[in-house]
MARKOLMI-717505 format. One line per 4 residues: number of its first residue (from 1); their letters; for each residue x, y, z of C-alpha. Coordinates in steps of 0.25 Angstrom, whole numbers, plus 5000, padded with zeros to 4 digits. Example, Ala and Ser with C-alpha at 12.3 -4.5 7.8 and 13.67 -1.06 7.14 Angstrom:
1	as	5049,4982,5031 | 5055,4996,5029
This chain:
1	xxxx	5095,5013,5032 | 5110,5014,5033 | 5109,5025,5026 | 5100,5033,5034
5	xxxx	5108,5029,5047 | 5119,5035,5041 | 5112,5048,5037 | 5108,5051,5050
9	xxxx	5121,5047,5057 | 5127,5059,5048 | 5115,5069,5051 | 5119,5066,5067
13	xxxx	5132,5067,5062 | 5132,5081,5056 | 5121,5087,5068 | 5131,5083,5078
17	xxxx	5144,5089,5071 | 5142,5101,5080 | 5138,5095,5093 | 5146,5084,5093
21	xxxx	5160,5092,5097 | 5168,5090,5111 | 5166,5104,5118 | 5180,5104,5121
25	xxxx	5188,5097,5111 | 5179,5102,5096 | 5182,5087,5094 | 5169,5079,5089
29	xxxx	5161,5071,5100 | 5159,5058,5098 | 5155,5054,5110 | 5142,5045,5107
33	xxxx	5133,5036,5117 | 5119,5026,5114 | 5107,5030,5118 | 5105,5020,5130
37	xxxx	5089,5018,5132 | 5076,5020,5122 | 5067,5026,5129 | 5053,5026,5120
41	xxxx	5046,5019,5113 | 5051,5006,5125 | 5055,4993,5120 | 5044,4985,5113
45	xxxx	5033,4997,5112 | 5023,4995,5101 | 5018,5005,5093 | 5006,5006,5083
49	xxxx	5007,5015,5074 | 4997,5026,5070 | 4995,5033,5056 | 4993,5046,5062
53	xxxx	5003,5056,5056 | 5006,5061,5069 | 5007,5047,5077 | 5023,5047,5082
57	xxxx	5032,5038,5091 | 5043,5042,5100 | 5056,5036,5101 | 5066,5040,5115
61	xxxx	5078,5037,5119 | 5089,5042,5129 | 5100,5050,5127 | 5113,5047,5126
65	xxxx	5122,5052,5137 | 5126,5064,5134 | 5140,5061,5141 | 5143,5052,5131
69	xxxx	5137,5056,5120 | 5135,5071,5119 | 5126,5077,5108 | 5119,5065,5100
73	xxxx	5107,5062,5090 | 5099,5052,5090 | 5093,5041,5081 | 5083,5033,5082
77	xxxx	5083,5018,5073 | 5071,5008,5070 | 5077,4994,5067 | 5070,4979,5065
81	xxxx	5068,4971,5078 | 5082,4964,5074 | 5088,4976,5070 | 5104,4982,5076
85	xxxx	5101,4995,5071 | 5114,4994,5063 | 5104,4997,5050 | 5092,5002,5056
89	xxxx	5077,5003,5049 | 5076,5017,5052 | 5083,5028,5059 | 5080,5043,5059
93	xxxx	5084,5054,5070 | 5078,5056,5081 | 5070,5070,5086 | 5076,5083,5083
97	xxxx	5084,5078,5073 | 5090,5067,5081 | 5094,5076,5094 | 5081,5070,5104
101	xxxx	5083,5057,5110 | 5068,5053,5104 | 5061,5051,5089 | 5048,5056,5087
105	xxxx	5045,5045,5073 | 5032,5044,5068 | 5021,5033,5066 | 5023,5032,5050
109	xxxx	5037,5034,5051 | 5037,5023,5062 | 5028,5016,5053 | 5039,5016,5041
113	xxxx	5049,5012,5049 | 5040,4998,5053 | 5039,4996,5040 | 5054,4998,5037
117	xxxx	5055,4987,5048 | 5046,4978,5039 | 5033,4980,5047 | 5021,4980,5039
121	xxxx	5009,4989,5040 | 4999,4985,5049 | 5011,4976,5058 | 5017,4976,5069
125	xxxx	5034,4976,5070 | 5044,4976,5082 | 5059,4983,5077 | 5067,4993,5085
129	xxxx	5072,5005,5089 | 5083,5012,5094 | 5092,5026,5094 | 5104,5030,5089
133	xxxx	5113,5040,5096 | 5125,5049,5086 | 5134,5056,5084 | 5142,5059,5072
137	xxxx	5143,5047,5065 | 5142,5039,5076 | 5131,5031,5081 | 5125,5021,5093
141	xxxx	5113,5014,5094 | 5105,5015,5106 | 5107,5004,5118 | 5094,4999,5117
145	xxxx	5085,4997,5105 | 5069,4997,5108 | 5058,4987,5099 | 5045,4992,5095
149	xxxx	5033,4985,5088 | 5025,4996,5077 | 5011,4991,5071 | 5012,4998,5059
153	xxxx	5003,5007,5051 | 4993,4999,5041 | 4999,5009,5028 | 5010,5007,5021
157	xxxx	5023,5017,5024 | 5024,5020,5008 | 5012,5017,5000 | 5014,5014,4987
161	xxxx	5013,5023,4975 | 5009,5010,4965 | 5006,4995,4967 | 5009,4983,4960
165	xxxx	5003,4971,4960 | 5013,4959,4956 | 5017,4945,4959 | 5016,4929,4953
169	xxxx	5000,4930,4957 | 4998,4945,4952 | 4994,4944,4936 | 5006,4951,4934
173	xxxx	5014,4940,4938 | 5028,4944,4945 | 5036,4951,4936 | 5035,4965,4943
177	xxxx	5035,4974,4931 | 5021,4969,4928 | 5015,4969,4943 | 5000,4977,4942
181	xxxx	5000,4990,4947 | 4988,4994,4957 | 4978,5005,4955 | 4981,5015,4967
185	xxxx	4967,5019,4971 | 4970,5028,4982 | 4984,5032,4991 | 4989,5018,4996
189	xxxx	4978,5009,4989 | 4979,5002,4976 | 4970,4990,4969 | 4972,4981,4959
193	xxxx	4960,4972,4952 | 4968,4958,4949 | 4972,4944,4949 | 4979,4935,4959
197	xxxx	4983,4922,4956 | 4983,4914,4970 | 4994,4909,4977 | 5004,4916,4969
201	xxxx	5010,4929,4975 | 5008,4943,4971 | 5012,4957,4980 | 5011,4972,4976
205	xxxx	5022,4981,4975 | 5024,4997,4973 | 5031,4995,4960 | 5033,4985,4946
209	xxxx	5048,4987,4946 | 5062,4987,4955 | 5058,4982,4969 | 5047,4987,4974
213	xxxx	5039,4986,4987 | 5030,4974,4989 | 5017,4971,4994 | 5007,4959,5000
217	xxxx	4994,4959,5006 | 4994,4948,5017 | 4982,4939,5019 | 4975,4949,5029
221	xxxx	4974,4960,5017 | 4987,4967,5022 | 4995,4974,5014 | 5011,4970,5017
225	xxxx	5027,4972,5012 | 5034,4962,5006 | 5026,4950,5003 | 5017,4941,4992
229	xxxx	5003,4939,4991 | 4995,4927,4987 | 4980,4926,4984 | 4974,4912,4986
233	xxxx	4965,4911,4976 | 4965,4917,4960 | 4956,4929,4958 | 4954,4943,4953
237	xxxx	4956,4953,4965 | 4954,4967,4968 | 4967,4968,4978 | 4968,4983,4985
241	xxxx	4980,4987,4994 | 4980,4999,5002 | 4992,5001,5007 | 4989,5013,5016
245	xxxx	4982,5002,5028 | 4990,4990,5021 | 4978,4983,5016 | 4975,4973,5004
249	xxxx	4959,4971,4999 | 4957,4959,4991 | 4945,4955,4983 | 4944,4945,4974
253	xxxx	4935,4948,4959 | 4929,4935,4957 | 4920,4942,4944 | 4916,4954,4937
257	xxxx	4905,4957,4929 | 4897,4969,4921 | 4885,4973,4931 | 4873,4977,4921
261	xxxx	4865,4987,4931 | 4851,4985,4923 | 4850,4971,4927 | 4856,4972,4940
265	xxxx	4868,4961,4936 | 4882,4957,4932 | 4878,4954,4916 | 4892,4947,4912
269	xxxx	4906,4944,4919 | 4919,4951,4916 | 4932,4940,4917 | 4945,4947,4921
273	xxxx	4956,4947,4912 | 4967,4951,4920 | 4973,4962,4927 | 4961,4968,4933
277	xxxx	4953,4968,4919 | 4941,4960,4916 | 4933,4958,4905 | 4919,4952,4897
281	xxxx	4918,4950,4882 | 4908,4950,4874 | 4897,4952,4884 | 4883,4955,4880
285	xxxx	4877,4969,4887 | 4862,4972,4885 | 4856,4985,4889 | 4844,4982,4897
289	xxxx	4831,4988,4891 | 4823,4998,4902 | 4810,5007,4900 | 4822,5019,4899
293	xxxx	4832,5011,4890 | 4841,5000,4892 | 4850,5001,4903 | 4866,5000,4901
297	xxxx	4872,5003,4915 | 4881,4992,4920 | 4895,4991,4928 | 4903,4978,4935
301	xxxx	4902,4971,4947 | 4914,4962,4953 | 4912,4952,4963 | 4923,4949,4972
305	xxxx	4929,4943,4986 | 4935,4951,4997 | 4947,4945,5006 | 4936,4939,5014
309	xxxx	4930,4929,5004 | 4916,4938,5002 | 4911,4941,4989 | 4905,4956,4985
313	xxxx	4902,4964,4974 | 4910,4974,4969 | 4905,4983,4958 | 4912,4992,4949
317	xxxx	4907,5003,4940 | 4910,5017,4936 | 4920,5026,4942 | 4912,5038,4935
321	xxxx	4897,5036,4935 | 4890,5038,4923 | 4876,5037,4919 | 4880,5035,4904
325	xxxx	4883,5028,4892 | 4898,5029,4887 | 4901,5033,4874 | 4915,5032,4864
329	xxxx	4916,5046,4871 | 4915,5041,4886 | 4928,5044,4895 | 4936,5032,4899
333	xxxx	4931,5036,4912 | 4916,5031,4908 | 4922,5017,4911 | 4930,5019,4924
337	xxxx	4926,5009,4934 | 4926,5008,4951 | 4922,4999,4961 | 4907,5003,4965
341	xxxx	4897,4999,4974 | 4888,4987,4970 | 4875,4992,4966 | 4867,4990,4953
345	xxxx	4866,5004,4945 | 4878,5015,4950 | 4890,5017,4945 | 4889,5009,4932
349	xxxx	4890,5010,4916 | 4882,5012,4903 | 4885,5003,4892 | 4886,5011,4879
353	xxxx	4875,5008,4871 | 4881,4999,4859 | 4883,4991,4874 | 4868,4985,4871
357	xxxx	4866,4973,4865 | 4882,4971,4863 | 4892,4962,4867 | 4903,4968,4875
361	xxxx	4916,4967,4882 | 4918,4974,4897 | 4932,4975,4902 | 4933,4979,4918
365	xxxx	4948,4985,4919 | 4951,4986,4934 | 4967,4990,4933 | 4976,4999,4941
369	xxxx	4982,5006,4929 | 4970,5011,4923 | 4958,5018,4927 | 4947,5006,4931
373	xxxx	4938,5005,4918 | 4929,4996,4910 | 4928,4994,4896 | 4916,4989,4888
377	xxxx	4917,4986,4873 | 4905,4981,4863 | 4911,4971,4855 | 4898,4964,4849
381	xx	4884,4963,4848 | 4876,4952,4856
């Protein structure tokens, strides 16, 4: 921030070169004085802030006297509620280029300056603010300095590009370099299918190397900075962040099983392996007989429970409908998976045929660095 001072001071510096001569001598002026009062917003105002692009707040302030001071620009400083403003948060010109005694600074700029502050979306936070009155490489703080309290928007400023899941109660384990990555499933939101091991603390960050940011979910589903999380109970979740309204959904997986549509039920568990993987071995599967032919069509059904303690179904079955049996020349794609609404004949599978009869092994492969998928291997006759 030093820095950014100090480029600023120079860029007053050099605007002022021309204006800052005594009339009659050609000698520099020097002549500075503080801004004495702060006009808007008063002491102690509270703003929520809006996400509308055009929302803005306006900073004023008086003059200095021009009797003292000639020709100034102006600045205008954010510091914390405890802050001298000797290393302010932020500082930037103020309008026209520093030569108005006012600053036009907008909501999402006002927003990142919170966070700079150590706000987090969603909170409230008091710091301060004041102006800055220059001249060549000198500077003086107002007389005055004004607090304001800022709710925050719900979003993160910068939303990450990845996220990583890590930490002692991650299955990872703590060693960053082999933290989980997240699937990103639409700008600002990322999932992960995993386990948590309770009472032991996991967090997310935007990187699995160097320092990188750090992220929690609190126990009312918020999204923070800076912190640990802790489940209390040892399970397979579904965790999704959406870091554009700070939120965090968890729902616990307590089974998974292959739903065979003919019969209308789940015909045989899958156990998870680990790592957002489960699977079921040597499983018979029997077509069942109709008056058209035997019937094949089958997906998965999950049941699970919310943050709330309730208990739902959640079925999953294909990202690309089909009303086929694969083959060995059947896309990958034929297997893609997705979350579906519970019902007992859409968005399923056909077994292949040298499915009937057989003994089988399912595999349910819910991870963030490959396309969601199943896989289903005839490994036997029953």
């Amino acid at each position: 921030m030093k820095t950014i001072v100090n480029k600023l001071i120079f860029l007053a510096s050099f605007i002022l070169i021309a204006t800052a001569c005594n009339d009659s001598m050609g000698k520099l002026d020097h002549r500075l004085s503080e801004v004495k009062t702060l006009i808007e917003p008063v002491e102690g105002k509270s703003i929520e802030l809006s996400p509308s692009a055009n929302a803005e707040l306006y900073f004023e302030w008086e003059r200095t006297n021009a009797a003292e001071s000639g020709a100034v620009v102006y600045q205008i400083a954010f510091d914390k509620k405890d802050g001298d403003f000797s290393d302010p948060v932020y500082v930037t010109s103020s309008d026209n280029n520093g030569f108005q005694n006012h600053a036009t600074i907008s909501h999402k700029l006002m927003n990142k300056i919170a966070g700079k502050i150590g706000i987090n979306p969603s909170e409230s936070g008091t710091f301060k603010w004041t102006a800055f009155s220059l001249k060549g490489t000198n500077a003086l703080k107002a007389a005055q300095e004004h607090s304001i309290t800022v709710t925050r928007l719900a979003g993160f400023d910068e939303i990450p590009d990845d996220v990583y899941l890590t930490g002692e109660g991650s299955e990872a384990g703590d060693d960053l370099s082999k933290a989980l990555i997240m699937k990103g499933v639409s700008s600002g939101k990322f999932e992960i299918y995993t386990q948590l091991t309770a009472g032991k603390p996991y967090f997310f960050t935007n990187a699995n190397s160097g320092t990188p940011l750090q992220y929690y979910t609190d126990s009312k589903g918020v999204l923070k900075l800076d912190g640990t999380s802790t489940v209390t109970k040892t399970g397979v979740y579904k965790i999704e962040l959406d870091f554009t309204i700070s939120s965090a959904v968890y729902n616990e997986i307590t089974g998974v099983g292959l739903f065979f549509s003919p019969e209308n039920k789940v015909i045989f568990p899958l156990n998870y392996i680990g790592k957002g993987v489960w699977k079921a071995s040597s499983q018979p599967v029997t077509f069942k007989q109709e008056g058209w032919g035997r019937d094949e069509r089958y997906k998965f059904v999950t049941t699970r429970i919310n943050s709330n303690g309730e208990e739902f179904i959640q079925m999953i079955g294909t990202l690309n409908d089909t009303d086929s049996r694969p083959s060995a020349a059947s896309p990958e794609s034929y297997y893609y998976v997705k979350e579906t609404p519970t019902n007992q004949w859409d968005q399923k599978w056909k077994f292949a045929g040298e499915m009937d009869l057989a003994l089988v092994d399912v595999t349910l492969y819910m991870q963030a660095d490959k396309p969601y998928t199943h896989e289903i291997k005839k490994v036997g006759s029953q």
